[in-house]
C-alpha positions as CSV (number, residue, x, y, z in Angstrom):
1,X,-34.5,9.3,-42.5
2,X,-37.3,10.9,-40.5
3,X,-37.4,7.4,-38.3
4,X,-33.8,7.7,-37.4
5,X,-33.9,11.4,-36.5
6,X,-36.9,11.0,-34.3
7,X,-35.6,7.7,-32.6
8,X,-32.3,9.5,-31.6
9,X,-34.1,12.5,-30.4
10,X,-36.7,10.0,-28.3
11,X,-33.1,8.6,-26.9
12,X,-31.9,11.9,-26.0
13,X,-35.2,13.3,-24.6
14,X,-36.5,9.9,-22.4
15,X,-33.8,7.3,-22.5
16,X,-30.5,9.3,-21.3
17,X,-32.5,11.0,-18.3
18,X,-33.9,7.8,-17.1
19,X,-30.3,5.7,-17.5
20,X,-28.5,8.8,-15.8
21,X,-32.1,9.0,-12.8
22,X,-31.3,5.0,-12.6
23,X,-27.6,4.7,-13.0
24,X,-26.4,7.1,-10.4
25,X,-27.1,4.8,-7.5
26,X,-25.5,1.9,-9.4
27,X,-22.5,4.7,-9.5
28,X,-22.2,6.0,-6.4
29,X,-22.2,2.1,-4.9
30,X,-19.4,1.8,-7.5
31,X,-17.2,5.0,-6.5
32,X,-17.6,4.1,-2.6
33,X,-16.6,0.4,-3.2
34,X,-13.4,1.9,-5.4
35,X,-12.7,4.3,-2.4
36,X,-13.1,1.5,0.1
37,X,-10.2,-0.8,-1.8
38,X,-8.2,2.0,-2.1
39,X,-8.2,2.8,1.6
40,X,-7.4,-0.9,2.7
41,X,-4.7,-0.7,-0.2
42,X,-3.2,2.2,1.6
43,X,-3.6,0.7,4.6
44,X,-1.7,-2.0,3.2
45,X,1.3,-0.3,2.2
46,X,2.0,1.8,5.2
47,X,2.0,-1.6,7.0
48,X,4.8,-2.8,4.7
49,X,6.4,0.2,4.6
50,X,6.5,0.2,8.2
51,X,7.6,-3.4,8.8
52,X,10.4,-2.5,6.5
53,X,11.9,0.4,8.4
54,X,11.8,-1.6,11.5
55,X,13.5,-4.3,9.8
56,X,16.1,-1.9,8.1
57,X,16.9,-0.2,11.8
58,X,17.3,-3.8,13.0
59,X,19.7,-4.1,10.1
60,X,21.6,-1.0,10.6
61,X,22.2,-1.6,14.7
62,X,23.7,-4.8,13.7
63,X,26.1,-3.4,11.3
64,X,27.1,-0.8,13.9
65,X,27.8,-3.5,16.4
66,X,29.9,-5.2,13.8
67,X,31.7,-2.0,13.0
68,X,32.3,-1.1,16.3
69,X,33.8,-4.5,16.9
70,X,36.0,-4.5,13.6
71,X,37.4,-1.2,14.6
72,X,37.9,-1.7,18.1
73,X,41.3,-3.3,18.6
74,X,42.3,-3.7,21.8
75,X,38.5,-6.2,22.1
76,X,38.9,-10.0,21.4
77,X,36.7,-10.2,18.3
78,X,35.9,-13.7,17.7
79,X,34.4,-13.2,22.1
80,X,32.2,-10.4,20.9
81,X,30.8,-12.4,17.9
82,X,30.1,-15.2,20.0
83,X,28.5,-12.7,22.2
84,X,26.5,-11.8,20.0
85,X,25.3,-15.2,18.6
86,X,23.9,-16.1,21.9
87,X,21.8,-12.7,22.2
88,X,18.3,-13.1,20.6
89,X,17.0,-10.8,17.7
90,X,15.0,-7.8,18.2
């Protein structure tokens, strides 16, 4: 057992300092390239996030207009939605 003992010790004393001396660059380039992909991921996301909000507020004023025409009496509806049809999208 005296091989076995002296092999692990050799490991501890020589082989762990060199693969931590030679492995921290291969590491670090590692950790920046995982920060890097999460940034553009973020990036990413508050891109669709806002797309979607502007989509959304397009969404809402359009269901205000129709509100405002359901509710509004005294307006010839089927003028206002034909009104509306020839208006282009925002």
């Amino acid at each position: 057992m005296p091989g076995v003992a002296s092999v692990i010790i050799a490991f501890f004393v020589v082989g762990l300092p060199v693969l931590l001396i030679f492995g921290q660059p291969f590491f670090r380039r590692l950790m920046d390239h995982r920060e890097k992909r999460m940034e553009i991921e973020a990036r990413l996301t508050a891109e669709k996030a806002a797309q979607y909000a502007a989509h959304n507020e397009r969404l809402e004023q359009r269901v205000r207009v129709l509100e405002r025409i359901v509710t509004d009496k005294g307006l010839d509806v089927s003028d206002q939605i034909e009104n509306l049809r020839d208006r282009p999208l925002n």
